[in-house]
ZAMARGU-4260 file (C-alpha; in steps of 0.2 Angstrom, whole numbers, plus 5000, padded with zeros to 4 digits):
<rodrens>
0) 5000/5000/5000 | 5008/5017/4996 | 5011/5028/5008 | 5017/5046/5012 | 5034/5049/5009
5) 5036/5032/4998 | 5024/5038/4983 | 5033/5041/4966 | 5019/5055/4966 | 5030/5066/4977
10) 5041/5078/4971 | 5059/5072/4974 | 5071/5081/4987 | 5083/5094/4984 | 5095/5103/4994
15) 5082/5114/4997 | 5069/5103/5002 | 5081/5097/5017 | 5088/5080/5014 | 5102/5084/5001
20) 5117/5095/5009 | 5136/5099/4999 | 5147/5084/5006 | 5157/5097/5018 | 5142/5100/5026
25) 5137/5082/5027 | 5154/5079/5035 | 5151/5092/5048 | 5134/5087/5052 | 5141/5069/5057
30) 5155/5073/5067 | 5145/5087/5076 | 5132/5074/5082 | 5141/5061/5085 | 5141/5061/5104
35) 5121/5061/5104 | 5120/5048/5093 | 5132/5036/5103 | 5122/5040/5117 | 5105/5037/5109
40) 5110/5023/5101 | 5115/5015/5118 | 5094/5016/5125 | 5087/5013/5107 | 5088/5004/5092
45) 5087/5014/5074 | 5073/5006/5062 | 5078/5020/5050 | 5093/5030/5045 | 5093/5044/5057
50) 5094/5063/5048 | 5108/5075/5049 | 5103/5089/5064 | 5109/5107/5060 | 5110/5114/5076
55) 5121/5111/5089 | 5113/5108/5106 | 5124/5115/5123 | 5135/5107/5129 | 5142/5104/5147
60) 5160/5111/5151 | 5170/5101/5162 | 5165/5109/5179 | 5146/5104/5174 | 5139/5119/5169
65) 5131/5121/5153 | 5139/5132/5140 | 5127/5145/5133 | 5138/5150/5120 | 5134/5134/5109
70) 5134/5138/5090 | 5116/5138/5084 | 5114/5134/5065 | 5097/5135/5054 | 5097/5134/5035
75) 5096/5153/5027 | 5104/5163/5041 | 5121/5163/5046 | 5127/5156/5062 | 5125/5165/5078
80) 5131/5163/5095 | 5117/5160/5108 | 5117/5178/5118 | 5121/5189/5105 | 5106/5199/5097
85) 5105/5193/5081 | 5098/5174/5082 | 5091/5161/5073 | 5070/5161/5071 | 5063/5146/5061
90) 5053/5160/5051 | 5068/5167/5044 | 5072/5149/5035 | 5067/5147/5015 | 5057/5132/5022
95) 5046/5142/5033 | 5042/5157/5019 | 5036/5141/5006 | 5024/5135/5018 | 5019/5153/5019
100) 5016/5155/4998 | 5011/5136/5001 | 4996/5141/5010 | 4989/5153/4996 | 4987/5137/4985
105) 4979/5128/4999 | 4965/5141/5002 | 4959/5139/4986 | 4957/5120/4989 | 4941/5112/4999
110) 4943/5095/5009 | 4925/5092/4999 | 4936/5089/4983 | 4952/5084/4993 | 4941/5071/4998
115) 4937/5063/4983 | 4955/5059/4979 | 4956/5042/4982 | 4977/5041/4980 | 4977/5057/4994
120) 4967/5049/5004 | 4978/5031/5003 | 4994/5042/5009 | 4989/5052/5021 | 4989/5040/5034
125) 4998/5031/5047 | 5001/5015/5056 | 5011/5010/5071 | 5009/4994/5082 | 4990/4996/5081
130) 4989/5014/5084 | 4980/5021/5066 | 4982/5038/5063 | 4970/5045/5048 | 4975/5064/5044
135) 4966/5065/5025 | 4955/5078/5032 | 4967/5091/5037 | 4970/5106/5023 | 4983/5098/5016
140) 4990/5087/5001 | 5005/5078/4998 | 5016/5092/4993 | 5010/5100/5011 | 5016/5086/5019
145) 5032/5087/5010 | 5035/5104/5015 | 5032/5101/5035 | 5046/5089/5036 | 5057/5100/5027
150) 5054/5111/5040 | 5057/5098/5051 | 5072/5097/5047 | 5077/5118/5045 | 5073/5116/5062
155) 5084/5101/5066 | 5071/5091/5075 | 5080/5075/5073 | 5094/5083/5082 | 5085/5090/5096
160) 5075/5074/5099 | 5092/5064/5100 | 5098/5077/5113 | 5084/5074/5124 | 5086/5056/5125
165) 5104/5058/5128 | 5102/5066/5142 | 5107/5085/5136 | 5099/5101/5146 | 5089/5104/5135
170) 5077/5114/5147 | 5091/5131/5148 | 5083/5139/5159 | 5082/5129/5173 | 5099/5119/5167
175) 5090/5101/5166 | 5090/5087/5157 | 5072/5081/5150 | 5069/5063/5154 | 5054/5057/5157
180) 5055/5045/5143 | 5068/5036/5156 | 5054/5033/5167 | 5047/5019/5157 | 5062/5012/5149
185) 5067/4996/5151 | 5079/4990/5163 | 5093/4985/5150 | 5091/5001/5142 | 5106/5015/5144
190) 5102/5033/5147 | 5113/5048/5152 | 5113/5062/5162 | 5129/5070/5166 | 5138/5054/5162
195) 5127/5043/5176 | 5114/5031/5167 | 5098/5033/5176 | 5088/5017/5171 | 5096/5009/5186
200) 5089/5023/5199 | 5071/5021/5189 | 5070/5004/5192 | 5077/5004/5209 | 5060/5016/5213
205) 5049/5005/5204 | 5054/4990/5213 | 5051/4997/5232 | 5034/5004/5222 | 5031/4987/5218
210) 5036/4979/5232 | 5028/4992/5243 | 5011/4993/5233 | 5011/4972/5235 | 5011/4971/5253
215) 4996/4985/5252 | 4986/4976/5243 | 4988/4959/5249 | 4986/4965/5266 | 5003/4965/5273
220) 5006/4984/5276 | 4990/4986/5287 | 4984/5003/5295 | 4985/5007/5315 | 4972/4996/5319
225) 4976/4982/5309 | 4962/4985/5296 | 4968/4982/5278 | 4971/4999/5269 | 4959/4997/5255
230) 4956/5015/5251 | 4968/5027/5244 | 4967/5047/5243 | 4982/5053/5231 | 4986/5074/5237
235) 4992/5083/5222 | 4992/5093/5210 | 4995/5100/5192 | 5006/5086/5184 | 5004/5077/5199
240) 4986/5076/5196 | 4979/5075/5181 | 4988/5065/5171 | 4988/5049/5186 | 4969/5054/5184
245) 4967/5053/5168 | 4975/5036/5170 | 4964/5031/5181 | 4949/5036/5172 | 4954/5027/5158
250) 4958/5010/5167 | 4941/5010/5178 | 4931/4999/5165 | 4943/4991/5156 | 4942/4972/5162
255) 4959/4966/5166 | 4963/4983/5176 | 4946/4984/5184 | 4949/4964/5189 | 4964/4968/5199
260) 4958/4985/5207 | 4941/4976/5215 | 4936/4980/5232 | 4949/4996/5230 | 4945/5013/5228
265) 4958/5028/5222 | 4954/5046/5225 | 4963/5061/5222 | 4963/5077/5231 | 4970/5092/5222
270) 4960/5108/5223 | 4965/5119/5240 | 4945/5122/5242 | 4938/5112/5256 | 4924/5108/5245
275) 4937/5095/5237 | 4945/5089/5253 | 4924/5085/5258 | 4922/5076/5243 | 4937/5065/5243
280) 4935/5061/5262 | 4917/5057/5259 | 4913/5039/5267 | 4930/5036/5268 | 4936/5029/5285
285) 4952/5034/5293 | 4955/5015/5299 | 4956/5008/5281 | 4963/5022/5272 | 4980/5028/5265
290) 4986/5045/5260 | 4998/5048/5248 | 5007/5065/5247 | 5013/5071/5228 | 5026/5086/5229
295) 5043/5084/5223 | 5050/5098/5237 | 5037/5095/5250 | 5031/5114/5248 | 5019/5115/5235
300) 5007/5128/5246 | 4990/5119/5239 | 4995/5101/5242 | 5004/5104/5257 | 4988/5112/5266
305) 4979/5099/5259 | 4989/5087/5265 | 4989/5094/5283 | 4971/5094/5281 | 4970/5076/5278
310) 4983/5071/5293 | 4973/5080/5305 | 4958/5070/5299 | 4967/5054/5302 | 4974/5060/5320
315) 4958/5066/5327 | 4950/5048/5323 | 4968/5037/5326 | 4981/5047/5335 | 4998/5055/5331
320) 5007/5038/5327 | 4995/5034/5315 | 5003/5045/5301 | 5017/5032/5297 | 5005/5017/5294
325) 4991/5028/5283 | 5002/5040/5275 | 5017/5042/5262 | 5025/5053/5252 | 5031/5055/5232
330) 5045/5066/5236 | 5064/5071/5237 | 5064/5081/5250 | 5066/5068/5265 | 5071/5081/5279
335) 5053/5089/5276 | 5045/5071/5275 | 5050/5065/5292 | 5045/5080/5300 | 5029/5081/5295
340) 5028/5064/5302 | 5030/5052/5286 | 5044/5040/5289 | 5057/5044/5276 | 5058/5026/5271
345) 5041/5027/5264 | 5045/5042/5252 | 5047/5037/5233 | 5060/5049/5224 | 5058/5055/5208
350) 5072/5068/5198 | 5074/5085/5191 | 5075/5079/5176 | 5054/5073/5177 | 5042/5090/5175
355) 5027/5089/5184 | 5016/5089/5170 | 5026/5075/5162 | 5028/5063/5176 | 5014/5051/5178
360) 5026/5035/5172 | 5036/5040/5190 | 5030/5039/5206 | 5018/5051/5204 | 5009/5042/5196
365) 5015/5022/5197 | 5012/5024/5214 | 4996/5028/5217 | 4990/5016/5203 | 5001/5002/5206
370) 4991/5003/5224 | 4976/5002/5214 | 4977/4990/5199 | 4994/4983/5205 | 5011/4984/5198
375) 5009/4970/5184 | 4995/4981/5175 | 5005/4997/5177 | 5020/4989/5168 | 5009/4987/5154
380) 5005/5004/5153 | 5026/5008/5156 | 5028/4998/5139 | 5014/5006/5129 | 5021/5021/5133
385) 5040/5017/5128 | 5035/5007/5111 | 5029/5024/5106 | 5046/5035/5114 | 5056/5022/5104
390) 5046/5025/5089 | 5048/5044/5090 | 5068/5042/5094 | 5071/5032/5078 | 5056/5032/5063
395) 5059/5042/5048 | 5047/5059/5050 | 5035/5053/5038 | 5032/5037/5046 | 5032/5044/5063
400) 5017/5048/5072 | 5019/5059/5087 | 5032/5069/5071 | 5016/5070/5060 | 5003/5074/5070
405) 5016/5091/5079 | 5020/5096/5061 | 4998/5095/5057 | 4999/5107/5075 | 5010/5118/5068
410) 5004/5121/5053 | 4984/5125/5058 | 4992/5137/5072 | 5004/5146/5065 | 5001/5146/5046
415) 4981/5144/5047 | 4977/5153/5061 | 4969/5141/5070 | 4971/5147/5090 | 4961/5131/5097
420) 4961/5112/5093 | 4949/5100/5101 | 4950/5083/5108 | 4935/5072/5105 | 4938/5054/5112
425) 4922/5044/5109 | 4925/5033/5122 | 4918/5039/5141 | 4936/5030/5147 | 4946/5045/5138
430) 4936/5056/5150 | 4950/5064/5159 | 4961/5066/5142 | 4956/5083/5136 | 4960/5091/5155
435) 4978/5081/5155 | 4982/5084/5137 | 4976/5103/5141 | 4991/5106/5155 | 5005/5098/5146
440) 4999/5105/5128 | 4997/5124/5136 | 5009/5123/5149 | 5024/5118/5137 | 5020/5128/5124
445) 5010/5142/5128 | 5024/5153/5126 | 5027/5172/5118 | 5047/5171/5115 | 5060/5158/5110
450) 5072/5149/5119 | 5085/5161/5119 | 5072/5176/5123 | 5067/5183/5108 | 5049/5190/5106
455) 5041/5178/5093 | 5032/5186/5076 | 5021/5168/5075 | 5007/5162/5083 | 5014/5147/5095
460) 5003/5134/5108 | 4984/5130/5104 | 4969/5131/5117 | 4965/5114/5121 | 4947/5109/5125
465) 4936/5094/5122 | 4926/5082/5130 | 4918/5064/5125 | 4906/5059/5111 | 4892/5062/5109
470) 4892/5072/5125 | 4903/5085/5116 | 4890/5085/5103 | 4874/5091/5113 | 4889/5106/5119
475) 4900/5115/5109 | 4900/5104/5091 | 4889/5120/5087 | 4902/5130/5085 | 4914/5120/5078
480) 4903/5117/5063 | 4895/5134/5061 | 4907/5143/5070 | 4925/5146/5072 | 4937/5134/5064
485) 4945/5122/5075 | 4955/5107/5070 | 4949/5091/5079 | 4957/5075/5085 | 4944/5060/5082
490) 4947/5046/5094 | 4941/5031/5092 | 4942/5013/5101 | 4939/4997/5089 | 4934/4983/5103
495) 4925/4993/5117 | 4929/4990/5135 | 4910/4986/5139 | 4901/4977/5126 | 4878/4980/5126
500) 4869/4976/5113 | 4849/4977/5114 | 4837/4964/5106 | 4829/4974/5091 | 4842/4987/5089
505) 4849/4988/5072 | 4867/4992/5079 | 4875/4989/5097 | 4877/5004/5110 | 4897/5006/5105
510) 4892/5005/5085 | 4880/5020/5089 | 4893/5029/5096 | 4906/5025/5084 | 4893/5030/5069
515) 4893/5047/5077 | 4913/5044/5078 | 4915/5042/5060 | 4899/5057/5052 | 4906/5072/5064
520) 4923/5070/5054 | 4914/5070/5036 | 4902/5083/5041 | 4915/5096/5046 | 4926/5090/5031
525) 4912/5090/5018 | 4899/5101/5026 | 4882/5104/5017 | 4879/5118/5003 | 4864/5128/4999
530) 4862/5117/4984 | 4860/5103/4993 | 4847/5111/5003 | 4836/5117/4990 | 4836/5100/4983
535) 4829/5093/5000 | 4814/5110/4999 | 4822/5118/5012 | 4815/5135/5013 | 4823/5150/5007
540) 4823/5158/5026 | 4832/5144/5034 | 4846/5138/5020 | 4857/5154/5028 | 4856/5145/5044
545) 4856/5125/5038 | 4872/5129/5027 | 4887/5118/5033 | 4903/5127/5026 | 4914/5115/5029
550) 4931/5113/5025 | 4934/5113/5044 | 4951/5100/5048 | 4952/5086/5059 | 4960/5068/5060
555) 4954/5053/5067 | 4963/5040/5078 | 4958/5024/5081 | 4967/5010/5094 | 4961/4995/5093
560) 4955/4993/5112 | 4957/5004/5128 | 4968/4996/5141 | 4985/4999/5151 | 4995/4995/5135
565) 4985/5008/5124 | 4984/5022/5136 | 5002/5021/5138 | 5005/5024/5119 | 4992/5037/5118
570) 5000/5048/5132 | 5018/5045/5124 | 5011/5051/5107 | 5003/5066/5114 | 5018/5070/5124
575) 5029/5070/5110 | 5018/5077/5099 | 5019/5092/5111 | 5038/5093/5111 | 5039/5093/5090
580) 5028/5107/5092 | 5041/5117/5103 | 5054/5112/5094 | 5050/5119/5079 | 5044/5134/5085
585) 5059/5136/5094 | 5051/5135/5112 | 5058/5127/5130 | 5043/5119/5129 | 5051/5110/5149
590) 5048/5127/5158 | 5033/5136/5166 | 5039/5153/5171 | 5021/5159/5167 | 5012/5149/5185
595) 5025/5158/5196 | 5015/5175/5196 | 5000/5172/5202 | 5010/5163/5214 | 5019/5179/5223
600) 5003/5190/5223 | 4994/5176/5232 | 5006/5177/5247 | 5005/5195/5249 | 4987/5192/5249
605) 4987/5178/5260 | 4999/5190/5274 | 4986/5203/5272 | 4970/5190/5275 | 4980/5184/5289
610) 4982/5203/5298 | 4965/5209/5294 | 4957/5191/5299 | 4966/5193/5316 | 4964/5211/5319
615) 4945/5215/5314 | 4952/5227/5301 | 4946/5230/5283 | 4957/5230/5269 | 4963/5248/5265
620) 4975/5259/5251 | 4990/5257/5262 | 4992/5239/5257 | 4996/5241/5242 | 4982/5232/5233
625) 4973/5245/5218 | 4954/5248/5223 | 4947/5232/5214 | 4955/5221/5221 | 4955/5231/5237
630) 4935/5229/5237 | 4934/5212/5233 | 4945/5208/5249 | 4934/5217/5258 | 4918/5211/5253
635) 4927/5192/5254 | 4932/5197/5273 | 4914/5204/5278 | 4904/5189/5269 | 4907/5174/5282
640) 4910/5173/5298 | 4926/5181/5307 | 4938/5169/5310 | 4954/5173/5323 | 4969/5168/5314
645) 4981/5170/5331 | 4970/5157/5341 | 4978/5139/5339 | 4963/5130/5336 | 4956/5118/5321
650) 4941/5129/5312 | 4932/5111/5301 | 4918/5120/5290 | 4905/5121/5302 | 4911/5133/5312
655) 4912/5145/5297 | 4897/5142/5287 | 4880/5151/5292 | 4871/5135/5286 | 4859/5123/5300
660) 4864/5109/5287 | 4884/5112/5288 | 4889/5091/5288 | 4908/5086/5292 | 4916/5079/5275
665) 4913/5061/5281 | 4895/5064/5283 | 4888/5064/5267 | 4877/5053/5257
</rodrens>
């Protein structure tokens, strides 16, 4: 079957088009990456010749600190040192400005003709290890696709994901290394940071998880009382949320997983409001739960009120000594651990090297699940996920799926002005996957300026939304066929995890939803026309408002079911699909300077909560908030009971809600 990238239909490379460089040059280029390629090659094995990068990543001099002043180069502007003014943008290349002109031709295409290419249609797919991937209704063709991956290349993408599997920093402005593909790799593989491979230290972790989450669940490790510990409430989050949630969600119903997890429940705890620490205690009994405590420094200000919270709730019920048998910690920070009264040889580690919203195949997230659906099934999902990591690390770009589906990305943000992409699983399992995807999609990449600080004059990051089909349907499908354009990602399970089919139906309960699965994509692709309308005697007065413009992209993904193996791949592709993105565009897509704000302004407000609370004093000009937010405070302060903040007493919500029907967070039904 042809394929993209394989078809004699596409024009052949030129120097230009990225593949084909003067002999010097090629000499250069292998010598430069020689020490990423060693390296790489140590964890993976090539299934395809690997390209030729053009940039040089930094390097580390021999006290350990990274050198800034690594030559940068990108095809169609000279060199540059990183920290002089002039540098490197990937719009400057030739590759980026024919995509430009490109786009004229495309906007005189419609995807209603596209369509009917049968040929088109035959290349713009993909296949890996059951993960199908079917792009023929994005606004493109195949000399599109040609000119993606020779951007691809302008922006040495290839070189950049060689150097984050080998360990370099590529994160500069915190001077880390970006590894959470080692979280999942196997134990024979070799990957380095700063000359150390750090598989060993992986699996060590996963071991005493295993080993730890064993004796939990067959009744070893019991609580204070002796009661089995059959409930677990995770405290976190961010990273340290939402993506072991969206795990979770995704394993409830799916029968092996939900075997293994029977007579357990998993709940997380995240928001600082007491309305979330009452839900997630609800029925829960102190006696037969545990509490595990996400933060990697012990400080996080939400989790670590939270977590106090939930110790109280265990001591008022069990006593002090309790703490060490219902609670432990994901952490590194053992000296805060013990003194909150976790004993340190229940703390799990995890690395700098592991970003919070990338972290669920660590002990953020292993942990939490391995207690629930136990170790073996977590594996499962470790080796989903790393069949795809070795699959971005060595497939040729067109061929490659997470490479694919970030060029498709950059091209409907930044050259089709497209600010928002949707993500439509039909499957109720993939609940929790728009929310995750959200974080490590905006968070990574929702950027203004480069790498090196330059102000960007492209449109970077998408707005991620979405929720499951059909529900998404009776929400905001409205505007997405009548509305504004914005690309959508179809997903789609084959084999369903629970299977009902009614006597007298013409089609099961999953083939309803997949019929819904497979039409949303052709009627935003196809739309309908006032032809058509008129044809079916539709009045005059309502074809303006029946017309279907269409024309609107999206891709469809289908996996063949939804289990631990599945999910793991799905994550890995989305992950790395994020990180093409930022590559290209020239992004540390590994920071998040943008939360820390927020962050500093809520102290000050806090301090000023805390003297106004304890004093019986209003909010005034002299603290330095403007007359806004000066009056919300003050409204906030007046609107619920005053509440001493110098008496050392617990306050549970009763005491400050004006409510006869107040009920403590155990209490409800």
């Amino acid at each position: 079957r042809a394929r993209h990238g394989r078809s004699s239909r596409l024009a052949p490379r030129t120097s230009q088009g990225a593949c084909e460089r003067p002999p010097a040059v090629a000499r250069s280029c292998r010598s430069s990456r020689g020490h990423l390629e060693r390296s790489l090659m140590a964890a993976l094995s090539p299934i395809g010749p690997a390209r030729c990068p053009s940039y040089k990543m930094s390097k580390r001099n021999s006290d350990g600190n990274v050198s800034r002043g690594a030559s940068v180069r990108a095809r169609g502007v000279p060199d540059v040192k990183a920290g002089s003014d002039a540098k490197a943008l990937i719009s400057t290349t030739p590759e980026w400005q024919a995509l430009q002109a490109h786009k004229l031709e495309i906007e005189k295409t419609h995807l209603r003709d596209l369509m009917m290419d049968a040929e088109r249609c035959s290349h713009l797919t993909n296949e890996y290890n059951g993960v199908y991937c079917d792009y023929a209704r994005q606004r493109v063709t195949d000399e599109t696709m040609t000119k993606l991956y020779a951007l691809a290349e302008a922006a040495d993408l290839k070189g950049k994901i060689n150097a984050m599997f080998s360990g370099e920093a590529i994160n500069t402005t915190e001077d880390r290394a970006v590894l959470h593909v080692a979280t999942r790799a196997p134990r024979n593989k070799v990957i380095n940071v700063d000359g150390k491979n750090v598989v060993p230290d992986v699996w060590e972790v996963l071991d005493k998880i295993k080993d730890f989450s064993n004796k939990v669940r067959n009744g070893e490790w019991k609580g204070a009382t002796g009661k089995p510990l059959t409930n677990v409430v995770a405290v976190g989050i961010g990273g340290s949320f939402l993506g072991p949630l969206f795990v979770h969600t995704s394993l409830r119903t799916c029968g092996e997983a939900a075997d293994g997890a029977r007579g357990r429940q998993l709940r997380f705890l995240a928001n600082v409001d007491p309305v979330d620490v009452a839900r997630s205690l609800n029925g829960l009994d102190p006696e037969t739960t545990l509490v595990v405590v996400v933060s990697k420094t012990f400080t996080t200000a939400e989790t670590m009120l939270n977590a106090r919270t939930v110790r109280k709730w265990i001591i008022s019920s069990l006593g002090e000594d309790a703490v060490k048998k219902h609670m432990v910690a994901v952490s590194t920070n053992l000296k805060l651990v013990s003194a909150f009264g976790i004993d340190p040889d229940n703390a799990f580690g995890f690395w700098d090297w592991v970003g919070g919203r990338y972290s669920v195949c660590s002990a953020v997230g292993m942990l939490p699940l391995s207690l629930q659906y136990g170790f073996d099934t977590m594996e499962k999902f470790l080796e989903g996920a790393w069949n795809i990591d070795e699959h971005f690390a060595t497939a040729p770009f067109e061929e490659n799926l997470p490479v694919t589906l970030g060029m498709l990305s950059v091209w409907n943000t930044s050259f089709l002005d497209c600010p928002a992409r949707a993500i439509l699983p039909y499957t109720q399992a993939l609940a929790k996957l728009a929310p995750h995807i959200q974080q490590v999609s905006m968070e990574s990449n929702g950027k203004g300026v480069s790498i090196d600080g330059q102000s960007l004059p492209f449109s970077t990051g998408e707005i991620d939304f979405g929720e499951p089909g059909t529900n998404g349907q009776h929400s905001f499908y409205q505007l997405i066929h009548q509305g504004r354009t914005i690309p959508c990602d179809f997903i789609g399970i084959i084999k369903s995890q629970q299977s009902v089919y009614l006597k007298g139906e013409i089609v099961s309960n999953h083939d309803e939803l997949m019929c819904n699965f497979f039409a949303q994509a052709d009627a935003l692709a196809l739309g309908k026309t006032a032809v058509e309308l008129r044809s079916e005697s539709v009045p005059d007065s309502l074809i303006p408002h029946k017309t279907f413009t269409g024309n609107r992209p999206s891709l469809s993904i289908m996996l063949p079911s939804l289990n631990a193996y599945t999910v793991g791949q799905l994550l890995a592709i989305y992950e790395h699909r994020v990180a093409v993105q930022g590559f290209v565009w020239g992004l540390n897509s590994f920071d998040q300077w943008g939360v820390e704000l927020g962050k500093v302004l809520a102290s000050k407000v806090r301090t000023t909560m805390n003297q106004k609370r304890t004093k019986g004093q209003k909010v005034t000009e002299a603290d330095g908030f403007n007359p806004s937010t000066t009056s919300l405070l003050n409204r906030y302060l007046e609107g619920k009971a005053q509440l001493k903040y110098d008496a050392p007493v617990d306050v549970f919500p009763c005491d400050l809600i004006d409510s006869d029907e107040c009920r403590p967070p155990t209490s409800y039904v």
